[in-house]
C-alpha positions as CSV (number, residue, x, y, z in Angstrom):
1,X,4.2,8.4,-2.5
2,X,2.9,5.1,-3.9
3,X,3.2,2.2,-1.3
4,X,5.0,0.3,-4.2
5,X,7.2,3.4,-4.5
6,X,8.6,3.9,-1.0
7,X,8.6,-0.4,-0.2
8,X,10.7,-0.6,-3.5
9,X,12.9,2.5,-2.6
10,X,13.7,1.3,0.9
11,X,14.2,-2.6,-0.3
12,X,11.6,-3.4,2.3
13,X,10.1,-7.0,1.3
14,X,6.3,-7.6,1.2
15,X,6.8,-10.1,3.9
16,X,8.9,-7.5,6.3
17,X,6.2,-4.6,5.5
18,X,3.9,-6.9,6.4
19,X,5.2,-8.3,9.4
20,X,5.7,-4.0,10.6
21,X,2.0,-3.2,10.7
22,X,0.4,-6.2,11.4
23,X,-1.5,-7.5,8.3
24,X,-0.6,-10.7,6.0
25,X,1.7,-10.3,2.5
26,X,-1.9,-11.0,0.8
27,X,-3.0,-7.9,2.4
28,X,0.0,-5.9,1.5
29,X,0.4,-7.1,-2.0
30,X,-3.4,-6.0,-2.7
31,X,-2.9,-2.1,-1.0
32,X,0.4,-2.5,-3.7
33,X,-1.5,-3.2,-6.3
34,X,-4.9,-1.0,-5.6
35,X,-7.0,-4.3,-5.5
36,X,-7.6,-2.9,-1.8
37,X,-7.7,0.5,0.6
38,X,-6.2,-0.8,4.1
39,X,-8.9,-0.2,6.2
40,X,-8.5,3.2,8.7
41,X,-6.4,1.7,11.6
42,X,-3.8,0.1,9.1
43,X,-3.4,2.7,7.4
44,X,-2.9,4.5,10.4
45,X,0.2,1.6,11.0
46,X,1.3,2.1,7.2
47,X,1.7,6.1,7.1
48,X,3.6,5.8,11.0
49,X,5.8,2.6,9.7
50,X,6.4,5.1,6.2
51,X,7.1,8.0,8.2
52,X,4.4,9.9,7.0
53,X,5.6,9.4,3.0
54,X,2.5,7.0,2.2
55,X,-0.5,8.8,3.6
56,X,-4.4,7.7,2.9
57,X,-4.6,9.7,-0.7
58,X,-1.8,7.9,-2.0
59,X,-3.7,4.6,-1.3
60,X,-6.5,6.0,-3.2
61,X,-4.6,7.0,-6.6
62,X,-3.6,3.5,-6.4
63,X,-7.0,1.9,-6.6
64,X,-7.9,4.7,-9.3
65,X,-4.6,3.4,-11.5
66,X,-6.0,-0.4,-10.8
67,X,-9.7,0.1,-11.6
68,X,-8.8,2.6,-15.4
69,X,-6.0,-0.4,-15.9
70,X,-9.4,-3.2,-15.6
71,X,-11.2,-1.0,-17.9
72,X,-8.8,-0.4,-20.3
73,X,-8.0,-4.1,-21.0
């Protein structure tokens, strides 16, 4: 599941998600958007705060969608 996805489907703010595991909203609005992979230990914190429902793969699809999305346009 997307990060987006489950932060969007639990009406978890960027700020709160943030605040959870550690990092800044910067941070977590670039994982979001696939500008950035958390590095291994957050995403360790982001698949235990998620339950398991964003793991590390999901992370990478989302950088994939961002870097086509930059070469489309």
């Amino acid at each position: 599941m997307q990060l987006r996805e489950y932060l969007s489907e639990q009406k978890i703010s960027l700020p709160a998600f943030a605040e959870a595991i550690g990092v800044t909203v910067q941070a977590v609005h670039r994982y979001v958007s696939g500008e950035r992979i958390p590095r291994h230990d957050v995403m360790a914190r982001i698949a235990a705060e998620t339950r398991g429902r964003v793991q590390p793969n999901d992370m990478h699809e989302t950088v994939a969608a961002h870097e086509a999305a930059k070469v489309d346009a």
